[in-house]
VEXDREN-2710 file (C-alpha; in Angstrom, 1 decimal):
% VEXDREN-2710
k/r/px/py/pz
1/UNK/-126.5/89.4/-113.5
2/UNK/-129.7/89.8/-111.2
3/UNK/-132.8/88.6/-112.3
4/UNK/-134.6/91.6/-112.3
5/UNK/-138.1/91.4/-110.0
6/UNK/-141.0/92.5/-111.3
7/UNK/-141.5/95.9/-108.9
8/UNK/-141.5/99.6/-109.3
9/UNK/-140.5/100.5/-105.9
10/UNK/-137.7/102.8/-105.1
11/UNK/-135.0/103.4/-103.1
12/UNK/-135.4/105.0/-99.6
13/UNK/-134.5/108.8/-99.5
14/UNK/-132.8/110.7/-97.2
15/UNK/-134.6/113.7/-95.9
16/UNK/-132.5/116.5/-96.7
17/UNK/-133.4/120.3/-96.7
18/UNK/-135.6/122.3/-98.9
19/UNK/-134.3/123.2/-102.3
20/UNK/-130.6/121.4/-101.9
21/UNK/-131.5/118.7/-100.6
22/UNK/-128.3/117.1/-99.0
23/UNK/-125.8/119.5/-100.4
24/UNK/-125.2/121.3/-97.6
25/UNK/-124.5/118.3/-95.5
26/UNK/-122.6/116.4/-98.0
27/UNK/-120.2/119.1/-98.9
28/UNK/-119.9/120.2/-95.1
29/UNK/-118.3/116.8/-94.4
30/UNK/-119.0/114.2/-96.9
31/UNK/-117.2/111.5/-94.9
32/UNK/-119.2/111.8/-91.9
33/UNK/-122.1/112.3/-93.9
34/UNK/-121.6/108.9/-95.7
35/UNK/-120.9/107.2/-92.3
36/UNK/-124.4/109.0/-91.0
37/UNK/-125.9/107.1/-94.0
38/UNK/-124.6/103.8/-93.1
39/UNK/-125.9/103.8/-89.8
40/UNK/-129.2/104.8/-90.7
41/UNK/-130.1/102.4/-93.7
42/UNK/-129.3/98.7/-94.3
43/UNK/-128.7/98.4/-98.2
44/UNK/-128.7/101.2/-99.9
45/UNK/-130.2/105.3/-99.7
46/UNK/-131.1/107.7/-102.3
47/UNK/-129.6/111.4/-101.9
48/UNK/-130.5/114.5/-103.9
49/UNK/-126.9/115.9/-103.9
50/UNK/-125.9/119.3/-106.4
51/UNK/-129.2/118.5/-107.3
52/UNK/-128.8/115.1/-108.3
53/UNK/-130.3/111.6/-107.6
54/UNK/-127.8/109.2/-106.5
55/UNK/-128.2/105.9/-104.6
56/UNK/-125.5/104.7/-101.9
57/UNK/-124.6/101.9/-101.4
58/UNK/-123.6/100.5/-98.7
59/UNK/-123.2/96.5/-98.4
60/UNK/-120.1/94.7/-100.0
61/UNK/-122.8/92.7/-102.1
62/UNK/-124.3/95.2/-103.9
63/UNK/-120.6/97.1/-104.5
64/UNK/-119.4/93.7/-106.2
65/UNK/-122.7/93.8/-108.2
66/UNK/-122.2/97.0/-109.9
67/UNK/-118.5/97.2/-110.4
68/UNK/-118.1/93.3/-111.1
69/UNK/-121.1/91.1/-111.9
70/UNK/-123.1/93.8/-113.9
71/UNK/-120.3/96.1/-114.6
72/UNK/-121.3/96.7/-118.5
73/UNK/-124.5/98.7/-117.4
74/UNK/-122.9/100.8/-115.2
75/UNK/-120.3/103.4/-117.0
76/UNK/-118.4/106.3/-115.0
77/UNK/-120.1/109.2/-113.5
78/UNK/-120.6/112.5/-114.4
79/UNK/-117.6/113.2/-112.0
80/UNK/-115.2/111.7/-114.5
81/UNK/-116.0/114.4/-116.9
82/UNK/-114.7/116.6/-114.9
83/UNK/-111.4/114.9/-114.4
84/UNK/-110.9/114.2/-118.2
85/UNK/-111.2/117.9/-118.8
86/UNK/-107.4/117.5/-117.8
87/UNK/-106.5/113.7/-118.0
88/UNK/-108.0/113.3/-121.4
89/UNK/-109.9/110.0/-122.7
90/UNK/-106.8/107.4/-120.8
91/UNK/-108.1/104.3/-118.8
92/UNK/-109.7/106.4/-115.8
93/UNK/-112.1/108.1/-118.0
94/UNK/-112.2/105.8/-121.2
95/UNK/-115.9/103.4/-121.4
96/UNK/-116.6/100.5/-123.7
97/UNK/-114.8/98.9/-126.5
98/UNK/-112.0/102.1/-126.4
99/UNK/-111.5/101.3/-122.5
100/UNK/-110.9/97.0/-123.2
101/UNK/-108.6/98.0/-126.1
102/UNK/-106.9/100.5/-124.2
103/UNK/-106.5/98.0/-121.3
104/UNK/-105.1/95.5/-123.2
105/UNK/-101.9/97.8/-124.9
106/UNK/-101.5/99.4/-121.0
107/UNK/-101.6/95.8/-119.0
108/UNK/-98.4/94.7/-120.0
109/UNK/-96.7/97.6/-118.6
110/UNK/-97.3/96.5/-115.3
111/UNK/-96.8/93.0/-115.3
112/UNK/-94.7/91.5/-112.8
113/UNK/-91.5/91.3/-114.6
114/UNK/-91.7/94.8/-115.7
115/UNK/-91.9/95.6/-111.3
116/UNK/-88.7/93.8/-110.8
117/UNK/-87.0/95.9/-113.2
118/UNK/-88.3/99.2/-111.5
119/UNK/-87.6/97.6/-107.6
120/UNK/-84.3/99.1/-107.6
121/UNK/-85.3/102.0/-108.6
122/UNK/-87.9/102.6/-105.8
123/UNK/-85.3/102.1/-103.7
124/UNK/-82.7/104.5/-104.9
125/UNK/-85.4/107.1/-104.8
126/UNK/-86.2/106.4/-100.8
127/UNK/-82.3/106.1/-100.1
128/UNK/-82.4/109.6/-101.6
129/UNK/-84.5/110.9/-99.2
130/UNK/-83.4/108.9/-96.2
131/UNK/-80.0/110.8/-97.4
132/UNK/-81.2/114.0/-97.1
133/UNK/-83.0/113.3/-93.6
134/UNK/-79.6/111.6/-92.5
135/UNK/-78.2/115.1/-93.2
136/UNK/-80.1/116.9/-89.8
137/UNK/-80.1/116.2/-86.5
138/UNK/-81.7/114.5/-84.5
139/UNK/-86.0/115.0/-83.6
140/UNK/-86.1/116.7/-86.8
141/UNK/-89.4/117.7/-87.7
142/UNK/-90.4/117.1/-91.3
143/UNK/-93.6/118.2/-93.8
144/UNK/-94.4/114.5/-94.7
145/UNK/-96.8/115.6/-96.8
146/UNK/-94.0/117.5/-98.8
147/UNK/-91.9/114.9/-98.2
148/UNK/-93.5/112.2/-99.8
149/UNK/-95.5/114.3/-102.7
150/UNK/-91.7/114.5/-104.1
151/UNK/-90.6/110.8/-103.5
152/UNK/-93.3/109.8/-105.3
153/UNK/-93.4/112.1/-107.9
154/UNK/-89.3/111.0/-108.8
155/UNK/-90.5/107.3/-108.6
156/UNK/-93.3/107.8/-111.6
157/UNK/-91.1/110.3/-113.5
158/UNK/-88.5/107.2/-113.6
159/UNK/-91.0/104.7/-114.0
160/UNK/-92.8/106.0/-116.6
161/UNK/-89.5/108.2/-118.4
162/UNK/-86.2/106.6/-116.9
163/UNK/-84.1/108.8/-118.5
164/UNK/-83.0/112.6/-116.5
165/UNK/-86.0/114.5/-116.9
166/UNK/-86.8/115.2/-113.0
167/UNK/-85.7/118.8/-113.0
168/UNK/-88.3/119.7/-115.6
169/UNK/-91.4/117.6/-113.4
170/UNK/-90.0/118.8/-110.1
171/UNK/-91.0/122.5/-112.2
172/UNK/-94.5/121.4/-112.6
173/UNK/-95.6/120.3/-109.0
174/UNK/-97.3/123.4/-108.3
175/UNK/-99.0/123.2/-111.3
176/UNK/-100.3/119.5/-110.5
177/UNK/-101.7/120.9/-107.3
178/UNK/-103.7/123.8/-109.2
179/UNK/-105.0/121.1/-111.4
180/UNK/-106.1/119.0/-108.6
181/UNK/-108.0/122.4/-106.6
182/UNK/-109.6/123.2/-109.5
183/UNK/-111.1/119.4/-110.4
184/UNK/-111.8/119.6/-106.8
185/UNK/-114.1/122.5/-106.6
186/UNK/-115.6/121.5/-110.0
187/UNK/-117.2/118.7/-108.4
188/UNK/-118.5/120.4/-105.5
189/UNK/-119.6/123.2/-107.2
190/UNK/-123.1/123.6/-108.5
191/UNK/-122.8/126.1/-111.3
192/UNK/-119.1/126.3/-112.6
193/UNK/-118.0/128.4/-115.3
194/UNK/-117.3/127.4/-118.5
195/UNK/-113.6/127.3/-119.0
196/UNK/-113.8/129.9/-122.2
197/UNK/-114.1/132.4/-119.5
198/UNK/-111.1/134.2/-118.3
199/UNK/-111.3/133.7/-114.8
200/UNK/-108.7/133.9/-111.7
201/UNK/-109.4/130.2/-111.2
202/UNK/-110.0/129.2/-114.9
203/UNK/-106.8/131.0/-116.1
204/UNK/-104.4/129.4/-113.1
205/UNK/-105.9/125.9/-114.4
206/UNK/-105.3/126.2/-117.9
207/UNK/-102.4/127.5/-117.4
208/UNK/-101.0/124.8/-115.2
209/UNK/-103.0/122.5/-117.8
210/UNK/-100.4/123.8/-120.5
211/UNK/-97.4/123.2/-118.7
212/UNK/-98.3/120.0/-117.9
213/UNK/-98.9/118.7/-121.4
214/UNK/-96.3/120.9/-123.2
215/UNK/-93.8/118.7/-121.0
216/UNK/-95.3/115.4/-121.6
217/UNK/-95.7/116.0/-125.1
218/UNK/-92.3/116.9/-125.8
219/UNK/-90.7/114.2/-124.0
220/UNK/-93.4/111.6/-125.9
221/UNK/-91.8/113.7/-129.3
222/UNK/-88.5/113.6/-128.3
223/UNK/-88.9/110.1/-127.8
224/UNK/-90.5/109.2/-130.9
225/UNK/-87.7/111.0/-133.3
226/UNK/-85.6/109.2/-131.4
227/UNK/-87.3/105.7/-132.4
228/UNK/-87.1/107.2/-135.9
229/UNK/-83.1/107.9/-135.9
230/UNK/-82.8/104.4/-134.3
231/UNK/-85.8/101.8/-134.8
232/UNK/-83.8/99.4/-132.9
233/UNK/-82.9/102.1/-129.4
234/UNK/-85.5/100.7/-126.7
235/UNK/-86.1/102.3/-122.6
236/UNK/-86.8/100.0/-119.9
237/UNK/-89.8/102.5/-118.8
238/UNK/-93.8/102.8/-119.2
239/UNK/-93.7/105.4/-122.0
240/UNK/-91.2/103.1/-124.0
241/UNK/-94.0/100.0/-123.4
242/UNK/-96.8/102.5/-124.5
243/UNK/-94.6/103.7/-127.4
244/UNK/-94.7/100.2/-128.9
245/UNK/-97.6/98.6/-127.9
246/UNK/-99.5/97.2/-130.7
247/UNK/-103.0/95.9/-131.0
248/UNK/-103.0/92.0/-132.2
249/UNK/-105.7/92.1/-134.7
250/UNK/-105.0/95.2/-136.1
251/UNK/-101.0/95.9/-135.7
252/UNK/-102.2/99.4/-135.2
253/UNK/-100.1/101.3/-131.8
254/UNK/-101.4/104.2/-130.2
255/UNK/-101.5/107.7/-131.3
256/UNK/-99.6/110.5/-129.8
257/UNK/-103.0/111.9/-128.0
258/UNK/-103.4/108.5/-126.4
259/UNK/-100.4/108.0/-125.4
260/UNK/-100.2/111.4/-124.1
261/UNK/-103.6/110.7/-122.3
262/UNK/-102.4/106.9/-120.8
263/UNK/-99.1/108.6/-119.4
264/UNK/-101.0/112.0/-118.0
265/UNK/-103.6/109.5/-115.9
266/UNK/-100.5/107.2/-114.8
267/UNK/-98.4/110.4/-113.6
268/UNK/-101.5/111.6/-111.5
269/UNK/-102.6/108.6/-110.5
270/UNK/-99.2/107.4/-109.7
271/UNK/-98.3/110.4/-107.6
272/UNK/-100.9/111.7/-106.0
273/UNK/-102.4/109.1/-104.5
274/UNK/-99.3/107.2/-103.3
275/UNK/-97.8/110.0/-101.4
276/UNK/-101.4/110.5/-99.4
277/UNK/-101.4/106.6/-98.5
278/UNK/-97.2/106.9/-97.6
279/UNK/-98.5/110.4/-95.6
280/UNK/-101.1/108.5/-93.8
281/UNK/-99.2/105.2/-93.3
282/UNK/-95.9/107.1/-91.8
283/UNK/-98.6/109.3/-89.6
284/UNK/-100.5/105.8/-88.2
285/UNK/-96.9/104.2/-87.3
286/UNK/-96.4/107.3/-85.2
287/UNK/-99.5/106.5/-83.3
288/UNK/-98.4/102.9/-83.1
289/UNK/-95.0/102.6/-81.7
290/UNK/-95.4/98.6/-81.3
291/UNK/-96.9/98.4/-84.9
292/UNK/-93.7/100.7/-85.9
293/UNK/-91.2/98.3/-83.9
294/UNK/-92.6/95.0/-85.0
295/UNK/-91.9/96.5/-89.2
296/UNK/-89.1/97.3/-88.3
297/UNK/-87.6/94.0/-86.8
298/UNK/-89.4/92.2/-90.1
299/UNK/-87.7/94.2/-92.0
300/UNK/-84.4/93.2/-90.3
301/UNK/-84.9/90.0/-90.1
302/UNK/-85.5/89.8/-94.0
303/UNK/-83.1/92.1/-95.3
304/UNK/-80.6/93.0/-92.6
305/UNK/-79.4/96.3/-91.2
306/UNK/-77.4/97.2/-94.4
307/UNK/-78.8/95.4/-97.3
308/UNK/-82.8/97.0/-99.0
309/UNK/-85.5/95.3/-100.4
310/UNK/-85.3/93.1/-104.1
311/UNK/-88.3/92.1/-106.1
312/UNK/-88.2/88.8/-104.6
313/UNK/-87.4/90.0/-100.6
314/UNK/-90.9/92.0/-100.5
315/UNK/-92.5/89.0/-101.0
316/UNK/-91.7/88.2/-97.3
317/UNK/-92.2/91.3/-96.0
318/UNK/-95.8/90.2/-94.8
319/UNK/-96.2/92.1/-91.8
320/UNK/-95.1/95.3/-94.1
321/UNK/-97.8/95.0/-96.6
322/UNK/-100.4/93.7/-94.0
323/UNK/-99.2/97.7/-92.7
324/UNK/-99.8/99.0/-95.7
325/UNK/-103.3/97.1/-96.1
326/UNK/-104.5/98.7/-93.0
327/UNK/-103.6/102.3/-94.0
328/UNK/-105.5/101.8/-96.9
329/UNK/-108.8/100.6/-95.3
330/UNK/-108.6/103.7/-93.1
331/UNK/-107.1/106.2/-95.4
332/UNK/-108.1/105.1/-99.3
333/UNK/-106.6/107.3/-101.4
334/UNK/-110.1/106.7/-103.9
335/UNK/-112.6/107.4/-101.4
336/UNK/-115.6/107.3/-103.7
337/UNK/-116.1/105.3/-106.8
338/UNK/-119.3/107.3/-109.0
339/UNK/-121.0/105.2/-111.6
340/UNK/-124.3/105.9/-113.9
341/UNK/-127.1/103.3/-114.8
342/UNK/-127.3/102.9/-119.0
343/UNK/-130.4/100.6/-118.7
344/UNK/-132.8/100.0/-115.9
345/UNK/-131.8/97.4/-113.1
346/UNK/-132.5/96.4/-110.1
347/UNK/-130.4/95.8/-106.7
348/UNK/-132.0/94.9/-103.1
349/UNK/-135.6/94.7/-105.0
350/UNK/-135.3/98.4/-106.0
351/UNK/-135.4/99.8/-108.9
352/UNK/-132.8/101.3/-110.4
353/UNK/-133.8/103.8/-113.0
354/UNK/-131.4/104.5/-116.3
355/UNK/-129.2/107.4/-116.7
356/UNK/-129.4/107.7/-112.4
357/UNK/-126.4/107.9/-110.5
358/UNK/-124.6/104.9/-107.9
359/UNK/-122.2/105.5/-105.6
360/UNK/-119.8/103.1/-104.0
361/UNK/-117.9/104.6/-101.1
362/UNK/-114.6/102.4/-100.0
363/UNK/-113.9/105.0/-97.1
364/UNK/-117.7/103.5/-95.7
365/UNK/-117.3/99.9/-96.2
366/UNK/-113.9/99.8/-95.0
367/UNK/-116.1/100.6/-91.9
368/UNK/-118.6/99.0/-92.3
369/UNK/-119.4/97.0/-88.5
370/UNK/-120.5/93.6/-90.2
371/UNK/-117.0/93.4/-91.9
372/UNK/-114.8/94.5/-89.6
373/UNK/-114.9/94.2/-85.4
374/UNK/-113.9/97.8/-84.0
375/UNK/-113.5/99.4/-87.6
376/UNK/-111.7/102.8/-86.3
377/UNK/-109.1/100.9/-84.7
378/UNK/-105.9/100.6/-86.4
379/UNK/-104.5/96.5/-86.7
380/UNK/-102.6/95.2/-89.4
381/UNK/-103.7/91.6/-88.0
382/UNK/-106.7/91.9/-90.2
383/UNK/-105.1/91.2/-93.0
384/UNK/-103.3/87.9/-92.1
385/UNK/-104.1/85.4/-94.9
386/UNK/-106.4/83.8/-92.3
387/UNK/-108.5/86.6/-91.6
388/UNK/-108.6/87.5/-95.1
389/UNK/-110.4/84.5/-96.2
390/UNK/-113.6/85.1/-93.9
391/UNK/-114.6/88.6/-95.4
392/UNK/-116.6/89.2/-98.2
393/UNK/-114.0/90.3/-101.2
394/UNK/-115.6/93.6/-102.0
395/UNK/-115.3/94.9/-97.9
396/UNK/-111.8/96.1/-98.8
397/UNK/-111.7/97.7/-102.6
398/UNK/-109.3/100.5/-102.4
399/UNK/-108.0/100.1/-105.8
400/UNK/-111.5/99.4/-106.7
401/UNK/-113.4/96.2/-108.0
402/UNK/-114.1/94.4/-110.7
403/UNK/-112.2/94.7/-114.6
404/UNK/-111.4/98.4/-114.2
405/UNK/-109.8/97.6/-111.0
406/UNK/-106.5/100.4/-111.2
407/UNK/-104.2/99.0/-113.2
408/UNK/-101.3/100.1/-111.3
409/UNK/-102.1/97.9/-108.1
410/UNK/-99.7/96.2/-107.7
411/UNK/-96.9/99.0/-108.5
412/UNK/-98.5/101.1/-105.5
413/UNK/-98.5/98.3/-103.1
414/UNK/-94.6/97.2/-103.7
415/UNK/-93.6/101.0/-104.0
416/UNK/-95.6/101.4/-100.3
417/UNK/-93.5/98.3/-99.2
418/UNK/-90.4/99.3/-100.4
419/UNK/-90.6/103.3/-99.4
420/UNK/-92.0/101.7/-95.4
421/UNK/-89.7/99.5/-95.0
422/UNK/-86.5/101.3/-95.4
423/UNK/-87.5/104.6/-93.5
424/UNK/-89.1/102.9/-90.8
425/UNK/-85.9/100.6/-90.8
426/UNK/-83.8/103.9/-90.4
427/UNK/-85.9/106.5/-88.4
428/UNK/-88.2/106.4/-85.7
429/UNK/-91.3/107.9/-86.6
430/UNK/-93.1/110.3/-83.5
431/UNK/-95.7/112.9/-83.2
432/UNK/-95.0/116.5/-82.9
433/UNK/-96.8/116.3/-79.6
434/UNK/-98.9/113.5/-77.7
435/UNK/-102.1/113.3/-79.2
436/UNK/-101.6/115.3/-82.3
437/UNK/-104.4/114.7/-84.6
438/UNK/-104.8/114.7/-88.2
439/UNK/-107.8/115.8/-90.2
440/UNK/-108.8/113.9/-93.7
441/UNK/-109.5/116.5/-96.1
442/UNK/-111.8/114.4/-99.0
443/UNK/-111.0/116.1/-102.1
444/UNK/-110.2/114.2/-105.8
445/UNK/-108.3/111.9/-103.4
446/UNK/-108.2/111.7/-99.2
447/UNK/-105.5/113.4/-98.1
448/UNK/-104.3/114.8/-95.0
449/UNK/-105.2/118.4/-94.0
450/UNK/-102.7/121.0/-94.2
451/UNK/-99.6/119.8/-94.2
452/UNK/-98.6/116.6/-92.1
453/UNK/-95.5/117.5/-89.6
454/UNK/-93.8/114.4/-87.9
455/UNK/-90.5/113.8/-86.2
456/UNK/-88.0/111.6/-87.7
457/UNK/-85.4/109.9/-85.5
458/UNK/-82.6/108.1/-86.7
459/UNK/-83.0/104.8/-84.5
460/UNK/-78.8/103.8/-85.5
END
């Protein structure tokens, strides 16, 4: 922790316009907004934003501070409420003693041994849908966007389910996308109505709420009577880990609500965000035919022309996950991380006041031009061990930082390894046209706007 100087002096402020303050510019385009900031100030900034008073920061130093060193004075934003309107009180949302505890039952569902078991699986999925590209001709052009929304929604369904239930998920993807609108405009929003209200927009979302958790609840039942038929019947899934995960000082598991809220924030987290950094990844290769060929022959030389990825193989698919890496600086799926102060502190010699608002943006110090030389460019080199080691650990943070890091890191990264490798070993990846361009649209998560079209090309 800082020891705290003895000053009153505040952050500088951003001159914004009268009565919003920097509303209108934020929500215009809050990307280039935050990238204005970081050319303008040195450490950090104070914005008045839906009429709050939020400091930015912008150094790697001061991200690590908050998220890491003094992490216990800084809880989740007001931001957070709006997503646990729908994802409940599960790790995302969850502060304090509740959180660690919760932590604790979750971690072992993604421990290393429990990825090897769900490799294969990842890579039945992909084959899947290299299957049904292998089914058209040639120069096909596919919605990516579509394309990998569904692959990675049949990868968490198994992951966290195993057994046959992805007729009944496929069902709810629309309603996943309502949810996500709606959280979206929430934020932005500076009056929204209370959902008691029957709105157009406040029906569609509770109504897609309701589908949502009338299908997880039921397969969380179903599950439980049949632990009550068969004590001994076990499922080599997340749900069956969360099932029977028990608290060592008090034996005590958790209840159907918490389980139903651990599972709801792993589904969305778990699909949402994957297929946006698969979107992005699969649009960047298409930029980078060299980038594309050199994954390719990797991925050849470690697993051959016939055989996929294991557990053990992606550990020497470098180059793949030094790919991945990359996508992630440019395209984080988590593009701002919101906390609030509970007592008074300090960072840079400011003062920061309690109950105020801190905001960490990855998208800006992936950018940031004292980390990284030519930050716009796209080159996987930057993360070869070597290069690693000579930046400051909190310049890259797209999972975030500190103990509430996502706790579902590593599953993403060997799920990006695994999808990449085998369609980029099997299909060429091209633009619709020379020098298509893709928009970021920053909503909950960064995504690409509108739908992503690409051509696929079977390269055997």
């Amino acid at each position: 922790m800082q020891t705290l100087p003895h000053t009153s002096q505040v952050a500088p402020s951003h001159k914004g316009l009268p009565l919003v303050g920097n509303t209108w510019h934020f929500v215009r385009d809050p990307l280039g907004f935050l990238l204005d900031l970081q050319g303008q100030y040195e450490r950090l900034v104070r914005v008045n934003v839906l009429g709050r008073d939020i400091t930015v920061l912008l150094t790697a130093e001061d991200a690590k501070y908050v998220l890491q060193e003094n992490n216990r004075n800084y809880h989740k934003s007001e931001a957070y409420k709006i997503l646990a309107i729908f994802l409940g009180n599960g790790l995302l949302n969850s502060e304090g003693d509740f959180w660690r505890r919760q932590r604790k039952l979750a971690q072992p569902a993604f421990y290393k041994q429990r990825l090897a078991l769900m490799t294969d699986m990842m890579v039945h999925e992909t084959q899947v849908l290299l299957a049904e590209w292998k089914k058209h001709d040639h120069n096909l052009a596919r919605d990516i966007t579509a394309d990998m929304l569904s692959l990675t929604l049949n990868i968490v369904t198994k992951a966290l389910f195993s057994t046959d239930v992805g007729d009944r998920v496929a069902g709810i993807s629309g309603a996943l996308n309502d949810i996500m609108h709606y959280s979206d405009n929430a934020l932005k929003s500076f009056i929204n109505i209370p959902l008691k209200y029957p709105t157009p927009g406040n029906l569609r979302y509770l109504n897609a709420v309701k589908k949502v958790e009338g299908l997880i609840y039921d397969i969380i039942n179903t599950r439980r009577s049949e632990s009550a038929r068969n004590p001994d019947a076990r499922y080599d899934d997340l749900l069956d880990m969360l099932l029977h995960a028990r608290d060592e000082e008090t034996g005590e598991g958790m209840s159907d609500k918490q389980v139903r809220d651990e599972v709801t924030t792993i589904f969305m987290a778990g699909h949402e965000t994957t297929a946006n950094a698969l979107s992005w990844a699969l649009y960047v290769l298409a930029q980078h035919p060299k980038v594309q060929k050199r994954l390719r022959e990797e991925v050849v030389r470690v697993v051959g022309n016939e055989g996929v990825p294991t557990f053990e193989s992606a550990r020497q698919l470098g180059y793949t996950l030094q790919v991945v890496q990359e996508v992630m600086r440019l395209y984080p799926p988590a593009w701002m991380v919101g906390r609030r102060t509970l007592t008074p502190d300090y960072i840079g010699g400011y003062v920061i006041k309690p109950d105020s608002y801190v905001l960490v943006s990855p998208y800006v110090l992936h950018r940031h031009p004292d980390y990284w030389q030519e930050p716009e460019v796209f080159n996987p080199d930057r993360f070869a061990p070597e290069a690693v080691k000579e930046r400051p650990t909190y310049a890259y943070i797209p999972f975030g930082g500190g103990p509430r890091m996502c706790i579902g890191n590593n599953f993403a990264l060997l799920e990006m390894q695994v999808v990449l490798a085998l369609l980029v070993r099997d299909f060429d990846i091209q633009l619709l046209y020379p020098g298509q361009r893709v928009e970021s649209e920053p909503m909950v998560t960064l995504r690409p706007k509108a739908s992503l079209r690409l051509k696929v090309r079977g390269v055997r």
